[in-house]
ROVO-361728 format. One record per residue: residue in one letter; x, y, z of N, C-alpha, C, O in turn. Coordinates in steps of 0.02 Angstrom, whole numbers, padded with zeros to 5 digits, always signed. Atoms other than C-alpha are relative to their C-alpha. Example, Ala and Ser with C-alpha at 12.3 -4.5 7.8 and 13.67 -1.06 7.14 Angstrom:
A+00045-00059+00000+00615-00225+00390+00045+00060+00000+00097+00059+00033 S-00042-00059-00003+00684-00053+00357-00039+00055+00037-00014+00110+00045 
***
This chain:
X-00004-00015-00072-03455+00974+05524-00054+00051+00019-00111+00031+00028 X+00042-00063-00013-03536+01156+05563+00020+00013+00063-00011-00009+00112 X-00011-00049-00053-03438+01262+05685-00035+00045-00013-00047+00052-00073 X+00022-00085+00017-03514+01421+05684+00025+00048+00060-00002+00043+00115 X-00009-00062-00030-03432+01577+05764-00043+00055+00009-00055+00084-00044 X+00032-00035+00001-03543+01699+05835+00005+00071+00032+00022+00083+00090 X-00050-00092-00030-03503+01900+05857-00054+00044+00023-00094+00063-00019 X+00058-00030+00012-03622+01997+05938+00032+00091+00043+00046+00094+00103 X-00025-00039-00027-03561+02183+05966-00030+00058+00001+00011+00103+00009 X+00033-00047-00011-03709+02317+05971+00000+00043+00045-00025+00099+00046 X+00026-00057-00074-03712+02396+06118+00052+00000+00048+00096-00024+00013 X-00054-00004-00046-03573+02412+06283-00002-00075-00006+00052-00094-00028 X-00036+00062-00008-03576+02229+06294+00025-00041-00065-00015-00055-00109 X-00048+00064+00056-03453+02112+06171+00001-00076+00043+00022-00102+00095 X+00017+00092-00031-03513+01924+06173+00047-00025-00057+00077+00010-00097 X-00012+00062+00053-03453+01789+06067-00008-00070+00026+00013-00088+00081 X+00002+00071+00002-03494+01609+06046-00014-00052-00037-00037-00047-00094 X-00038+00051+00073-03457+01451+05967-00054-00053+00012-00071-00067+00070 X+00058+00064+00008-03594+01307+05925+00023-00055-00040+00070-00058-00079 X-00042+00059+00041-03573+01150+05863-00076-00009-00037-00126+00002-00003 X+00087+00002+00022-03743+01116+05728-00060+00011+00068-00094-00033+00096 X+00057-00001-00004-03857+01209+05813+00022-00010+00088-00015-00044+00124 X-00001+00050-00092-03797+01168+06009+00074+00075+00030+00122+00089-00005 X-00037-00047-00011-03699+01322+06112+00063-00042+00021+00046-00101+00026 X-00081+00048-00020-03522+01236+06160+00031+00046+00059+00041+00030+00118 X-00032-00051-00061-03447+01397+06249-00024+00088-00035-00052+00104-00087 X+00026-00047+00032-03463+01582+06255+00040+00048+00064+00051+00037+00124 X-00024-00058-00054-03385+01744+06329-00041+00074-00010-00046+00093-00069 X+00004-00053-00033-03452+01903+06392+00000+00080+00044-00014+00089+00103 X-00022-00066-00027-03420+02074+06438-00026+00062+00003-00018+00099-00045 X+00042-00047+00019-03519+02203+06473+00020+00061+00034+00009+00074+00093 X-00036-00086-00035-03424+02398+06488-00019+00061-00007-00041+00075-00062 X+00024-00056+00031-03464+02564+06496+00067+00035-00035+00062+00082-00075 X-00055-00028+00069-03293+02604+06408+00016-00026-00073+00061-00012-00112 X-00002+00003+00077-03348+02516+06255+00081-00031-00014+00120+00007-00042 X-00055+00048+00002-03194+02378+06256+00005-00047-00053+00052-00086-00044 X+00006+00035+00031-03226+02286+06119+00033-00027-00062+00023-00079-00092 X-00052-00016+00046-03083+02342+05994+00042-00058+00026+00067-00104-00007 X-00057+00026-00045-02979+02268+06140-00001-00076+00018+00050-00105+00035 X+00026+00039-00047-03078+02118+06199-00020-00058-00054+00005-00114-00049 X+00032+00019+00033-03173+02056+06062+00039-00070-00039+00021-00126-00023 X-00043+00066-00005-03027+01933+05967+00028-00015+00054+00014-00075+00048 X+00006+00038-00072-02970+01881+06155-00044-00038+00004-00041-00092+00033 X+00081+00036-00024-03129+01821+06163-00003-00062-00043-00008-00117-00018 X+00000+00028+00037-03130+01741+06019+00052-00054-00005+00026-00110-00008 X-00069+00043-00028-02947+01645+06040-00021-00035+00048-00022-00095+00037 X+00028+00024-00069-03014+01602+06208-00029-00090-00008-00005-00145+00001 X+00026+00045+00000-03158+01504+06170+00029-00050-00054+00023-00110-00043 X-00016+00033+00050-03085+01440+06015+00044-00085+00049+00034-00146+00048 X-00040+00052-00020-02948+01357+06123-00028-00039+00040-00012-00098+00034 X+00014+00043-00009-03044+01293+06230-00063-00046-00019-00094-00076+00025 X+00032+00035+00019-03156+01211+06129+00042-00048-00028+00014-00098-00052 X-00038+00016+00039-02985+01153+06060-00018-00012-00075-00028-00067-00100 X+00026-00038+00086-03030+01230+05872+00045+00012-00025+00081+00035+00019 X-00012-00057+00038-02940+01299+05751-00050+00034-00042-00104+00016-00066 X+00075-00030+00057-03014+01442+05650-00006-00030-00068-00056-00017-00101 X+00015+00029+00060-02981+01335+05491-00067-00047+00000-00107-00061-00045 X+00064+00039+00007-03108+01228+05563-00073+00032-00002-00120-00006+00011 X+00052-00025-00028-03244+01340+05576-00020-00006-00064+00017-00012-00113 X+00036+00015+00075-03389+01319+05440-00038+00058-00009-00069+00050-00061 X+00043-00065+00006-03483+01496+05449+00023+00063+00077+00050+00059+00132 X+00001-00078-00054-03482+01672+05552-00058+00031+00011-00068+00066-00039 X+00059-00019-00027-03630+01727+05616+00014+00066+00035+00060+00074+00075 X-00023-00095-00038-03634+01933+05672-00058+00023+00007-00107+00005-00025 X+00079-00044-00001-03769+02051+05732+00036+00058-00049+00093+00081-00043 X+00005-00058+00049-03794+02183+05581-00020+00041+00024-00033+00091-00011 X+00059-00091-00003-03887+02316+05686-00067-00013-00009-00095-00062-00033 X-00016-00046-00025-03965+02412+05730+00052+00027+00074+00027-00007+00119 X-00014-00014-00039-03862+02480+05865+00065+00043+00011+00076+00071-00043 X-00096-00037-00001-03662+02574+05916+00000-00012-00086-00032-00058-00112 X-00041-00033+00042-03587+02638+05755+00055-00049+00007+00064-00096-00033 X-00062+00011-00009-03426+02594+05833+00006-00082+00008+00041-00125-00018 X-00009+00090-00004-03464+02424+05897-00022-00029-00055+00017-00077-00059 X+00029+00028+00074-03547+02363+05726+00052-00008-00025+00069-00061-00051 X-00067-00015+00076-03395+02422+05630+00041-00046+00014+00064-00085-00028 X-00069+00051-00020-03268+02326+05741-00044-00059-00009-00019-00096-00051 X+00039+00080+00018-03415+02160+05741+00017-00018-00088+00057-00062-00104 X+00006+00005+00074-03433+02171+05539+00065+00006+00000+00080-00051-00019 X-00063+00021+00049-03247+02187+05500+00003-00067+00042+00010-00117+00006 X-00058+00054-00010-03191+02054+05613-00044-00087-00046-00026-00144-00061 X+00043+00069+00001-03330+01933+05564+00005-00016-00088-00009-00071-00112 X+00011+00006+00080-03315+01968+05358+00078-00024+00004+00093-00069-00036 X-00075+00026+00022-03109+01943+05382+00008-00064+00026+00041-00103-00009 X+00005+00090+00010-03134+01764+05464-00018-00011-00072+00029-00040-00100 X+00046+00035+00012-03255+01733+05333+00049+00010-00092+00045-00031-00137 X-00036-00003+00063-03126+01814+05175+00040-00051+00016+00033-00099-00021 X-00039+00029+00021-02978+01724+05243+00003-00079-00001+00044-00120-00020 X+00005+00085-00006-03056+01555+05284-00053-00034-00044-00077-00090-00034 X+00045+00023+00060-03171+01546+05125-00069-00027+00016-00099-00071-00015 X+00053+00035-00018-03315+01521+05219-00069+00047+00019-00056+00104+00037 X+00053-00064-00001-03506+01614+05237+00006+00032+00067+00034+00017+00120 X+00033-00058-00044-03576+01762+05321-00055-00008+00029-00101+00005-00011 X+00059-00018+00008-03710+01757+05395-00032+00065+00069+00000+00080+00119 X+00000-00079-00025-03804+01928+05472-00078-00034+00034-00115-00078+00014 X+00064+00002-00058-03947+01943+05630+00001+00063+00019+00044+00092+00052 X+00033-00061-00053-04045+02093+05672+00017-00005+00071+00013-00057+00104 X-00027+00001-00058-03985+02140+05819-00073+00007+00052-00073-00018+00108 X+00062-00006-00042-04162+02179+05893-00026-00070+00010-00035-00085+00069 X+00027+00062+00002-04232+01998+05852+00079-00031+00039+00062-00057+00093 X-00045+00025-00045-04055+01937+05930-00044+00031+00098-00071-00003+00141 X+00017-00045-00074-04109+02055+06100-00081-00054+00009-00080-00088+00061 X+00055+00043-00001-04283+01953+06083+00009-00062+00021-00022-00081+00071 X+00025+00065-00031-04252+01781+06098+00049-00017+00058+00068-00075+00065 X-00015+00007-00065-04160+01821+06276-00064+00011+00033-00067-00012+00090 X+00051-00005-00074-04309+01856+06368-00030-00037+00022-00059-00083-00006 X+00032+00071-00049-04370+01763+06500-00061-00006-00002-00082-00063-00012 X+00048+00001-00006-04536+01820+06513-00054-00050-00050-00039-00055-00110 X+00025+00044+00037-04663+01699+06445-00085+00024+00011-00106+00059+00057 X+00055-00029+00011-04841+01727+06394-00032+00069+00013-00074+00083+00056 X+00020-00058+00026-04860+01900+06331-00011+00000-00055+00027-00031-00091 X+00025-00003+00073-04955+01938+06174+00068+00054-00016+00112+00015-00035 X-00038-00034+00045-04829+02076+06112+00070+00002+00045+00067-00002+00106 X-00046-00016-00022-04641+02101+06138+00033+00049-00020+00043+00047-00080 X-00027-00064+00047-04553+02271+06105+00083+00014+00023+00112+00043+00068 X-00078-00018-00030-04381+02278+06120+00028+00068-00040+00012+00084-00098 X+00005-00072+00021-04307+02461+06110+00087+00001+00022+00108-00010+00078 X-00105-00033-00004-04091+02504+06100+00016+00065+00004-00012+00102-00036 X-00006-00048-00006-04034+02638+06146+00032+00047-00042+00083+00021-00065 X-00054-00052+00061-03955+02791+06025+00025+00026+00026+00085+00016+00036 X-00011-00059-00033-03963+02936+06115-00053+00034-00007-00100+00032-00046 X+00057-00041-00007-04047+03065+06187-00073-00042+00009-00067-00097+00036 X+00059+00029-00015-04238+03012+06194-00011-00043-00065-00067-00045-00091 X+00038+00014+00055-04225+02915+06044+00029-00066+00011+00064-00072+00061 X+00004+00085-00018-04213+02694+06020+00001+00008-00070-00008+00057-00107 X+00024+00040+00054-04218+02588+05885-00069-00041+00043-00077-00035+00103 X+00036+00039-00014-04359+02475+05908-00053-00026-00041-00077+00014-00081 X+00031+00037+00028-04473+02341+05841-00043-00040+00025-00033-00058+00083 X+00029+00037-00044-04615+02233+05867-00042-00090-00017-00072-00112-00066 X-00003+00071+00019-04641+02049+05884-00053-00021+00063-00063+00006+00118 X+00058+00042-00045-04785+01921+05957+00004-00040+00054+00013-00087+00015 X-00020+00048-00082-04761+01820+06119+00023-00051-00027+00028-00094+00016 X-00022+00067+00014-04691+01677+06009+00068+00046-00030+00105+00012-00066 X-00062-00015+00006-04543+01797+05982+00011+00006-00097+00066+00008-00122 X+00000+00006+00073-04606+01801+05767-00028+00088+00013-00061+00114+00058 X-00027-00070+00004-04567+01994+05696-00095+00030-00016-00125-00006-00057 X+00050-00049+00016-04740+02113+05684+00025+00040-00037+00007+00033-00095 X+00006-00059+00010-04681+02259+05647+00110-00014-00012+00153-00045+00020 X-00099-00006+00001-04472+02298+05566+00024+00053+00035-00005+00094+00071 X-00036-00054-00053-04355+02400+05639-00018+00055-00012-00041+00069-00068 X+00004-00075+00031-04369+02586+05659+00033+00053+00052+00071+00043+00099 X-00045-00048-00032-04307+02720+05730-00043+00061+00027-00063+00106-00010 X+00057-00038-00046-04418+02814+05876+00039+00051+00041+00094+00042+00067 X-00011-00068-00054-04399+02981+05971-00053-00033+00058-00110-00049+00040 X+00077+00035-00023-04508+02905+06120-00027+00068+00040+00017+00098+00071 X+00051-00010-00037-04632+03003+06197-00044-00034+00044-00045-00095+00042 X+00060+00048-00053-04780+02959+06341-00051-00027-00044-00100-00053-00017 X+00042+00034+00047-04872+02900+06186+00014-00043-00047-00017-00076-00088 X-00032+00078+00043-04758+02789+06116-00030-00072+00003-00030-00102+00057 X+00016+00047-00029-04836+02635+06074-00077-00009+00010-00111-00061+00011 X+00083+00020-00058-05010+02660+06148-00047-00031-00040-00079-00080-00022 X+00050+00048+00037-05111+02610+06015+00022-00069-00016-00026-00107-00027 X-00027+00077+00048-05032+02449+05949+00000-00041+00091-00009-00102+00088 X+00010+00027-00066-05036+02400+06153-00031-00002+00027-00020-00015+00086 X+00045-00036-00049-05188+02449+06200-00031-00074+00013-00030-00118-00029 X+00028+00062-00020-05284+02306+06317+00043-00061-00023+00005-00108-00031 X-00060+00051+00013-05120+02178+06268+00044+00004+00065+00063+00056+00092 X-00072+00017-00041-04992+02105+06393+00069+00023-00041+00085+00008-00099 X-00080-00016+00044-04821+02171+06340+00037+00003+00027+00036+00026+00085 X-00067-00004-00058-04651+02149+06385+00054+00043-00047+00075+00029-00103 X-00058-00037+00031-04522+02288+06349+00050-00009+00022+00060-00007+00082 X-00074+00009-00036-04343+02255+06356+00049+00028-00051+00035+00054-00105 X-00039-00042+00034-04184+02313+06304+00029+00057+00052-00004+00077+00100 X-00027-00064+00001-04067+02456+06340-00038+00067+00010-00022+00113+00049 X+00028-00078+00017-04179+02599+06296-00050-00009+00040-00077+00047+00037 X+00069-00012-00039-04343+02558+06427+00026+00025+00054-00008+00028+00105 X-00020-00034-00074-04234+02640+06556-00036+00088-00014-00054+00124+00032 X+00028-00044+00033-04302+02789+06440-00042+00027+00019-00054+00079+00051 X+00072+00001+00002-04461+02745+06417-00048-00008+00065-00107+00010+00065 X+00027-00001-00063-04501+02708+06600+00004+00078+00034-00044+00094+00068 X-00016-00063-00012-04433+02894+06639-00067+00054-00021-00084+00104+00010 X+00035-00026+00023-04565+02947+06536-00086-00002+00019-00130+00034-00003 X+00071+00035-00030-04725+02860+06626-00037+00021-00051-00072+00068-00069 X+00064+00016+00080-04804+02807+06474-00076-00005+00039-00093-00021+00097 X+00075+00001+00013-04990+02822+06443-00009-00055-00030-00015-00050-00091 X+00018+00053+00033-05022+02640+06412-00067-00027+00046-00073-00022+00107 X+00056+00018-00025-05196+02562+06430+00021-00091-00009-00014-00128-00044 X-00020+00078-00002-05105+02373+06455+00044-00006+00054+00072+00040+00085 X-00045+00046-00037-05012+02257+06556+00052-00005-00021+00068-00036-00071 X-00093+00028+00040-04818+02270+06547+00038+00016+00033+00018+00042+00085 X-00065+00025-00031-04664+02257+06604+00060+00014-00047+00064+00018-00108 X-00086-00024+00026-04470+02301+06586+00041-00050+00024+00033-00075+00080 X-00050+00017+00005-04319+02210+06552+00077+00018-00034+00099+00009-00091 X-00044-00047+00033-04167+02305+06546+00054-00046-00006+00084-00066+00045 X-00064+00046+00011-04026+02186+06450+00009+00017-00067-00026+00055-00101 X-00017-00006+00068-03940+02169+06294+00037-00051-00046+00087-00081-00026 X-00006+00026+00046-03922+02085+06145+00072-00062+00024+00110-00045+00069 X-00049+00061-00032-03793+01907+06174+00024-00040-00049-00022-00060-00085 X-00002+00045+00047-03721+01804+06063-00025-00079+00022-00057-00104-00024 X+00040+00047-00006-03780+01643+06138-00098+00000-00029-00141-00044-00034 X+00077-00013+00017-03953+01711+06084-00008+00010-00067-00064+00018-00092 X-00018+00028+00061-03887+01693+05922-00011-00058-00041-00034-00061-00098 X-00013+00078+00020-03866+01516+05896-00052-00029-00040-00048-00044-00100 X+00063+00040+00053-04037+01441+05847-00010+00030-00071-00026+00001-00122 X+00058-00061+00056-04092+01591+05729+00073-00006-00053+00072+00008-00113 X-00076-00007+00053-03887+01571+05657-00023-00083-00044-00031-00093-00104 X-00006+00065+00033-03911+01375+05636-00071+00029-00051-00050+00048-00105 X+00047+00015+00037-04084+01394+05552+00026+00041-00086+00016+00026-00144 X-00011-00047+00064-04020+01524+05427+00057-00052-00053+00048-00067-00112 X-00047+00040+00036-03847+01408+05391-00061-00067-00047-00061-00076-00108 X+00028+00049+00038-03970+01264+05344-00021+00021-00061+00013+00011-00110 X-00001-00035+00069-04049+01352+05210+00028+00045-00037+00004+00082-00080 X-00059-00047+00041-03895+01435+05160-00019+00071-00013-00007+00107-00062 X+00025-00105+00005-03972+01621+05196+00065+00038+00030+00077+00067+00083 X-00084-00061-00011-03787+01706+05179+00013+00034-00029-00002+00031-00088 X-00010-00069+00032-03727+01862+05146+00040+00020-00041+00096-00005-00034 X-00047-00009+00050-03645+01933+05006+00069+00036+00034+00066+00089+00064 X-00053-00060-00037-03461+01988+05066+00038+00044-00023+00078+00081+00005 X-00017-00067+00034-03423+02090+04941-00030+00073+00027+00004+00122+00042 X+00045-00038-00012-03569+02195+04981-00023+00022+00048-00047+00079+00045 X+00011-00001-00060-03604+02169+05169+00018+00065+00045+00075+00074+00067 X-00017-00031-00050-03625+02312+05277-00061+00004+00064-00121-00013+00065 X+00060+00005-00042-03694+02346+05445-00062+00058+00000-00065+00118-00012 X+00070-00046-00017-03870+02401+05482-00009+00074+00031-00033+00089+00086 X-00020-00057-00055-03836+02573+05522-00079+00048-00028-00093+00079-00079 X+00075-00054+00004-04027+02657+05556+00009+00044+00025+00032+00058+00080 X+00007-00074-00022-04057+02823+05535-00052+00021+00007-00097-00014+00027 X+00070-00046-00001-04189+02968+05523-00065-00011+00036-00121-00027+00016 X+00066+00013-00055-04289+02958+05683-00038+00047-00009-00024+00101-00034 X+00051-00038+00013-04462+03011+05695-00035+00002+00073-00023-00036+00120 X+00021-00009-00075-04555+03066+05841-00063-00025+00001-00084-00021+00058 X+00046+00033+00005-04717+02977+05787+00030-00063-00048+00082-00061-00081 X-00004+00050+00048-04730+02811+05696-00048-00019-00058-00106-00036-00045 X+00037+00012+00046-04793+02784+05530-00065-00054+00009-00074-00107+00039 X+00087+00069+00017-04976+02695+05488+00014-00062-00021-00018-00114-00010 X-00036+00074+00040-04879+02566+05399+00021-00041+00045-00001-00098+00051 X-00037+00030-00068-04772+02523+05551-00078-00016+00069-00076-00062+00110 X+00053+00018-00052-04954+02533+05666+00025-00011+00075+00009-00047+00122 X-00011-00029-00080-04870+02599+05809-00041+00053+00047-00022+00065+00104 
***
């Protein structure tokens, strides 16, 4: 068959949604600033199930965002998504939550895309990927400044989105390029393709071992390596 359940709980909003190989079927939504997701999250899940008329025995994999992002929301995503996956004998599989936040955006032909989450205070996760939405640069963990960025953008179209450019716009960057903000967040429908491709070649996670992506030790510049 290939149900796949998909949990996506980084940030104030709790998604979930259900695919049939590779194809979205249904999907719910919620996006709070009281962080509801303890509460909301199986609802959600029951929901669509029923009306896809499912049971969870039928489901063939779990699909979750690992992070970066909430502490709190991760913890509640990762248990619920590893206890489907213990009691119905079936895989894990795990999505950067930044490359999830990526292949929502609308914008189309920009050489670079930087999507940035919010922590706190002046600081993001963030990472950077090519106008075909393929990873440059891995995650990291930025204090931003008006110089965030400038070199790796300089004379490039770029589209920043995410949570955290409410930030970075505050800050009237020093960029010598063309770009643009999109303030949204991460979805589980934006899941689906990047979940099916992984189920095909069986790229699943160990669930003994599985925890979420929890990035730390921000820096207020970015390493040479990273070429930020």
């Amino acid at each position: 068959m290939a149900y796949i359940l998909h949990i996506e709980t980084s940030t104030k909003q709790c998604s979930v949604a259900l695919a049939f190989k590779g194809k979205l079927l249904t999907s719910k939504v919620l996006n709070s600033e009281s962080f509801t997701h303890n509460e909301k999250l199986h609802l959600f899940i029951s929901e669509i199930l029923e009306e896809a008329n499912l049971k969870p025995k039928q489901l063939d994999a779990i699909s979750v965002s690992k992070g970066p992002g909430s502490y709190t929301g991760l913890r509640i995503g990762v248990a619920a998504a590893k206890g489907f996956c213990f009691a119905l004998d079936i895989p894990l599989i795990a999505l950067n939550s930044l490359e999830i936040l990526v292949q929502g955006a609308t914008q189309s032909e920009v050489e670079l895309i930087i999507p940035m989450m919010d922590a706190r205070r002046m600081e993001v996760y963030a990472a950077i990927f090519d106008g075909s939405k393929n990873w440059i640069n891995q995650t990291s963990a930025l204090v931003l400044n008006q110089n965030s960025f400038r070199e790796i953008v300089k004379d490039k179209t770029v589209l920043f989105l995410g949570n955290g450019t409410n930030k970075f716009q505050e800050l009237i960057p020093e960029i010598n390029s063309t770009y643009s903000f999109e303030n949204n967040y991460p979805n589980a429908i934006d899941m689906v393709k990047l979940t099916w491709d992984k189920y095909i070649s069986q790229d699943f996670e160990s669930l003994a071992y599985f925890e979420p992506f929890y990035l730390k030790d921000f820096q207020t510049t970015m390493t040479k390596k990273n070429n930020f």
